[in-house]
C-alpha positions as CSV (number, residue, x, y, z in Angstrom):
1,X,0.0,0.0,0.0
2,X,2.5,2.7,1.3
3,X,4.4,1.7,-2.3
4,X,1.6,2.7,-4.5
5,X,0.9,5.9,-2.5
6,X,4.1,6.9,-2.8
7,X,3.9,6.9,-6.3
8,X,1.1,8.8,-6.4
9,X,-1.7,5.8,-7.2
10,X,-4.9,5.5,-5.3
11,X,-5.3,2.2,-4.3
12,X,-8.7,0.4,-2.8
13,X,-8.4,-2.9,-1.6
14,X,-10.6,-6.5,-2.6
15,X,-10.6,-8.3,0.8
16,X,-12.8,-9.9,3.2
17,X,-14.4,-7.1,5.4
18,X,-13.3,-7.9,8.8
19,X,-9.3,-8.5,7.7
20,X,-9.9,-5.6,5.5
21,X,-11.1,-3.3,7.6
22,X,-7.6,-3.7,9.6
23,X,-6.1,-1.5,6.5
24,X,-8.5,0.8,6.1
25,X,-7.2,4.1,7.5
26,X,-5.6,7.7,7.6
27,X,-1.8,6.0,7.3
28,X,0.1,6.1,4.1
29,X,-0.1,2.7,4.6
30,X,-3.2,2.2,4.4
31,X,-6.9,2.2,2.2
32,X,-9.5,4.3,2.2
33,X,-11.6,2.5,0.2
34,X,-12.2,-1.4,1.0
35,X,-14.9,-3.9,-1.4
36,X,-15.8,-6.7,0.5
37,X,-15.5,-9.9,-1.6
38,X,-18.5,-11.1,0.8
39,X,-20.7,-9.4,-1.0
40,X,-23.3,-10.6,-3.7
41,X,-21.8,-8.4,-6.0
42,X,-18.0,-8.7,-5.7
43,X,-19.1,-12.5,-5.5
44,X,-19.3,-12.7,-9.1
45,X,-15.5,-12.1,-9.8
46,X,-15.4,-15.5,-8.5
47,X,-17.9,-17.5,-11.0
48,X,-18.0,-18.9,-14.1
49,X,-20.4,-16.3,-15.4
50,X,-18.2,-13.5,-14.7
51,X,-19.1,-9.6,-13.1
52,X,-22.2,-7.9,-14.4
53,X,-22.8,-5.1,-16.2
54,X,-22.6,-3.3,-13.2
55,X,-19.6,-4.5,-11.2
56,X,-18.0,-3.8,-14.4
57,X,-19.1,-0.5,-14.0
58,X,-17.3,-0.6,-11.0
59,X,-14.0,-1.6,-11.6
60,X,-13.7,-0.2,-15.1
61,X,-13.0,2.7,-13.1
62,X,-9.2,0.8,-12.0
63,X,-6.0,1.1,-14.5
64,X,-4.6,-2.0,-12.8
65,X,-5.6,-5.0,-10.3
66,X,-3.0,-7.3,-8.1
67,X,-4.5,-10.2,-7.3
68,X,-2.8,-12.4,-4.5
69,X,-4.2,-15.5,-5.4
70,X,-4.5,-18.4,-7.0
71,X,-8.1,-18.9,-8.1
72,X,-8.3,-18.9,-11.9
73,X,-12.0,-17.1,-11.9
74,X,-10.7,-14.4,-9.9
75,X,-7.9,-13.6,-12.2
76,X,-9.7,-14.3,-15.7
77,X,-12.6,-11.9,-14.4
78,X,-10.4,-9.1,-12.8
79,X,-8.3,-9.5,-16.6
80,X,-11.4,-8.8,-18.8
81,X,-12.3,-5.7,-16.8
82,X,-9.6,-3.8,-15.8
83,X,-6.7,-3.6,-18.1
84,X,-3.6,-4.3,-16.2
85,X,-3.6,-7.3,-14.0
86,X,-0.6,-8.8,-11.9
87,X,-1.3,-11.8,-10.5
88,X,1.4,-13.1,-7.4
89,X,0.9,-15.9,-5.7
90,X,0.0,-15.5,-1.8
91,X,2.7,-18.1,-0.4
92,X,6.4,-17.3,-0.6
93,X,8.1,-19.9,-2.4
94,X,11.0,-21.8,-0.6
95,X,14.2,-19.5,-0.5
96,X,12.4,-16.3,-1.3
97,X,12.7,-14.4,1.8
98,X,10.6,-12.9,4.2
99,X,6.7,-13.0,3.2
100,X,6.5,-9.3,3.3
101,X,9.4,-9.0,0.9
102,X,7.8,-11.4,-1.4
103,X,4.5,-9.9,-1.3
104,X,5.7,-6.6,-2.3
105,X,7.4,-8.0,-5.1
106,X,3.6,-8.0,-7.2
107,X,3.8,-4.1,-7.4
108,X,7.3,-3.9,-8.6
109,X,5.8,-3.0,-12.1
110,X,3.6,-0.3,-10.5
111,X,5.9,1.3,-8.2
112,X,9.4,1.4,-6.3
113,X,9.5,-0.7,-3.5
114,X,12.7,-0.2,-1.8
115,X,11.3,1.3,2.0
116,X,10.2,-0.4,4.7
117,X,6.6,-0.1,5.7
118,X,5.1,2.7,7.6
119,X,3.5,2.0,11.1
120,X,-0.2,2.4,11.2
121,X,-2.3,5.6,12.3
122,X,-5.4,5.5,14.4
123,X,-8.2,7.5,13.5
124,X,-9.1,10.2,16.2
125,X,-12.2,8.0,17.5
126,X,-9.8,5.0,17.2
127,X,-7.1,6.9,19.3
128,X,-10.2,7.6,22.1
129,X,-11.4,4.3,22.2
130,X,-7.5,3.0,22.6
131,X,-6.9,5.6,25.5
132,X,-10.3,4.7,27.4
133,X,-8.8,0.7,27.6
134,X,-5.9,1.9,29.0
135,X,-6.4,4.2,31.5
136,X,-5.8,3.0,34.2
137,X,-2.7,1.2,33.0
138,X,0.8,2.5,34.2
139,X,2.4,4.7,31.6
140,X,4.7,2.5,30.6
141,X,2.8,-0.8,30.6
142,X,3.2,-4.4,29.2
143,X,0.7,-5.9,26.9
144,X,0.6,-9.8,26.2
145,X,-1.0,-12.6,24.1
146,X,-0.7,-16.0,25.5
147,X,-2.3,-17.6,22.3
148,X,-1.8,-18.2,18.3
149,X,-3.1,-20.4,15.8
150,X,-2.0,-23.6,16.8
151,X,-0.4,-25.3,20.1
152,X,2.9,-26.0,18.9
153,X,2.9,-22.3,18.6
154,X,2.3,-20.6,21.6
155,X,4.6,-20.4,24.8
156,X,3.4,-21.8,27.7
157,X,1.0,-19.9,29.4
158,X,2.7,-20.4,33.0
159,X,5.8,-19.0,31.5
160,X,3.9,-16.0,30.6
161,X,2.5,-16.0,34.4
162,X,6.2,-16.6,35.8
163,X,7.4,-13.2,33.2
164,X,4.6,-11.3,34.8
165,X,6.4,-11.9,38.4
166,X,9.7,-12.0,37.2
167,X,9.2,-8.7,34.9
168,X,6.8,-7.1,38.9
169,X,4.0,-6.6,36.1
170,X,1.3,-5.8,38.5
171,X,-1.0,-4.4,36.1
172,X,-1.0,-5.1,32.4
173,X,-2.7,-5.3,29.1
174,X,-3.9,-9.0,28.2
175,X,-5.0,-9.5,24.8
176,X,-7.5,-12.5,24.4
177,X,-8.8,-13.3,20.8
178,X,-11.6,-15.9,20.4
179,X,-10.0,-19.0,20.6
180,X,-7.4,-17.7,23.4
181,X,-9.8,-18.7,26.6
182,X,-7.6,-21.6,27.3
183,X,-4.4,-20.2,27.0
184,X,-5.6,-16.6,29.0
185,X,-7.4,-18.1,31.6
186,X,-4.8,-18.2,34.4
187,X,-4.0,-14.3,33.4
188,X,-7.0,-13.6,33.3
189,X,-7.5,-14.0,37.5
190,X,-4.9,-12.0,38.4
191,X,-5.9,-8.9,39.6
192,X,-4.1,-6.5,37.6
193,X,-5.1,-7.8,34.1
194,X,-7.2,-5.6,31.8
195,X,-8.4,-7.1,29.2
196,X,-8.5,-6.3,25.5
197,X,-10.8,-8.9,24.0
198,X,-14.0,-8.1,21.4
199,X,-12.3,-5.3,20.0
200,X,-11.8,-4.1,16.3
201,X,-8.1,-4.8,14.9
202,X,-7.4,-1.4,15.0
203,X,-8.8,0.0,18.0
204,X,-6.8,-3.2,19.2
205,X,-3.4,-2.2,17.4
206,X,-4.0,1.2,18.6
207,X,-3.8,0.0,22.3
208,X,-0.8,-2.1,21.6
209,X,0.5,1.0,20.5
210,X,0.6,3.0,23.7
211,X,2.5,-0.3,25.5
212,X,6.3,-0.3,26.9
213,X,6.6,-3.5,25.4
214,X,4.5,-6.0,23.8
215,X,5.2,-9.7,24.2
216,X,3.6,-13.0,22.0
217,X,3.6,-15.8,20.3
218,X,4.0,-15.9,16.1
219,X,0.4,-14.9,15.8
220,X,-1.4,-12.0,13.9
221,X,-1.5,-9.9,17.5
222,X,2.4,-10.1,17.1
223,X,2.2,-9.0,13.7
224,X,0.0,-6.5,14.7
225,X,1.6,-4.7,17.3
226,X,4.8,-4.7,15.3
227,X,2.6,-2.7,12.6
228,X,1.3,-0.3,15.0
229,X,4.8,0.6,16.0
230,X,4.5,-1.5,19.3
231,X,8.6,-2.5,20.7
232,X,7.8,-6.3,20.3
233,X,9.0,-9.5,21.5
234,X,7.7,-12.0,19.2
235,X,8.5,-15.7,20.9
236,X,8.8,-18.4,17.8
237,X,8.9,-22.2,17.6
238,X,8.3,-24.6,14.8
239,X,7.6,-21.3,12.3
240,X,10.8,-19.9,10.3
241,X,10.9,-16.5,11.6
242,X,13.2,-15.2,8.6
243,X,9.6,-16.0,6.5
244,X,6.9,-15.0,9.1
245,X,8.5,-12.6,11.7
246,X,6.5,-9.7,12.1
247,X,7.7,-6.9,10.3
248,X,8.0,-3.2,12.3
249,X,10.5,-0.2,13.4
250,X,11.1,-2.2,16.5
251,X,10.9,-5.8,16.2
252,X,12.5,-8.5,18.2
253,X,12.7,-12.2,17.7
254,X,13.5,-15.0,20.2
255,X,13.7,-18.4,18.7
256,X,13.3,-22.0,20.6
257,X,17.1,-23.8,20.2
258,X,14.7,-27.1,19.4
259,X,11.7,-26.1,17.5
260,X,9.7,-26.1,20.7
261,X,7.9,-23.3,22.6
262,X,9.2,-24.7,25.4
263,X,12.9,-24.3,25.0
264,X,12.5,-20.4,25.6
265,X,13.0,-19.5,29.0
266,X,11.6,-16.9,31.3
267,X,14.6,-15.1,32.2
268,X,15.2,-14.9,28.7
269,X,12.8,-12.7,27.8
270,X,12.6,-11.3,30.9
271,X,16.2,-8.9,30.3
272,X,14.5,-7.8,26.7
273,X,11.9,-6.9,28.2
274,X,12.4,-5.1,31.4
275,X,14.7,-2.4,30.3
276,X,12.1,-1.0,27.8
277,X,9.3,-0.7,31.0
278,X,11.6,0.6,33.0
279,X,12.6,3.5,30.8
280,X,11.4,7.2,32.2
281,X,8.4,9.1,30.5
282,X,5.3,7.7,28.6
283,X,5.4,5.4,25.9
């Protein structure tokens, strides 16, 4: 996105509304236009039959189209309306970097690519609804997400627990997504937790913002913060980090020895961490 603006195109984005919506925003890296591909309309890039009269309408309005994916009907419809199409395919292929590099790759043609990413920008009412969940957090607090996608991904959640003592994280930001009540239930209890859970991503990412520190698992939280600017710990496993590491001004990765969670230690983590909460003013 910040590629194309910089060269001066507009750019809307073809996604499903809730991811979307994450992009969709007053950042040079971000939309301000999103079609959700949910709808009955945009539906039809996807069939046999092809867009309508009117969707054509639509997008005739687009001098090009980059399509990250690999469905056929999608890129045969996109082709007959709009007259420059780029199609790149969504998974990085063995030995082709990081997943951000080879995404960015598909607007070479369009634009320069040779900068980095700017972080994301919060709306004003975005930037309320951030401050209101944080409140009564210290200035310089710690915000956490004991879960990801899968098991063999997340860190243990006592470990979390014991960085919470070891780090004197009395109060703190807990992050709980909708498949994370396992994992954040012994957080949850302690009395100093607030919790971020039901929110949008990006009143979400602009609370992770305001934090000290930010530590997870290799989950989209982690690449979240990291894209609102957040310093982040990401913890990885099994995942290659020099593919998937999440990408931001201030981005650190710790890696298991072994390919388990469980070969990162508390202490570990611990001295990255505490020097950036115990630094003077706010975040």
């Amino acid at each position: 996105m910040a590629c194309l603006h910089r060269s001066g195109h507009r750019v809307a984005l073809l996604a499903p509304h809730d991811a979307g919506s994450a992009l969709v925003g007053p950042g040079p890296g971000e939309v301000r236009l999103l079609l959700p591909w949910e709808s009955a309309r945009i539906a039809e890039l996807f069939t046999e039959a092809g867009p309508s009269a009117a969707l054509r309408e639509t997008l005739g309005g687009f001098d090009a189209a980059v399509a990250f994916s690999r469905d056929a009907d999608l890129a045969r419809n996109l082709g007959a309306v709009i007259a420059r199409l780029v199609v790149h395919d969504p998974m990085p292929p063995a030995g082709s970097g990081h997943a951000a590099e080879w995404l960015a790759r598909a607007v070479s043609s369009l634009a320069p690519c040779a900068e980095g990413p700017p972080v994301l920008e919060a709306t004003s009412d975005e930037a309320d609804r951030a401050a209101a969940l944080v409140r009564d957090l210290p200035p310089r607090f710690l915000a956490v997400h004991p879960g990801s996608g899968s098991p063999s991904k997340t860190w243990p959640a006592d470990r979390f627990a014991r960085l919470l003592d070891a780090l004197g994280a009395d109060r703190f930001l807990l992050v709980e997504g909708p498949a994370d009540a396992a994992a954040a239930a012994a957080l949850r209890g302690r009395g100093g937790a607030v919790l971020a859970r039901g929110l949008t991503a990006r009143v979400l990412g602009a609370a992770l913002a305001r934090a000290a520190a930010f530590v997870g698992s290799d989950s989209g939280v982690s690449h979240l913060a990291a894209a609102w600017g957040a310093p982040t710990m990401a913890l990885f496993g099994p995942t290659d980090p020099g593919v998937w590491s999440p990408v931001g001004p201030r981005v650190t990765v710790l890696r298991s020895p072994h390919a388990r969670m469980d070969g990162i230690g508390v202490d570990v983590v611990a001295a990255r961490i505490a020097p950036l909460l115990a630094e003077t003013g706010p975040r």
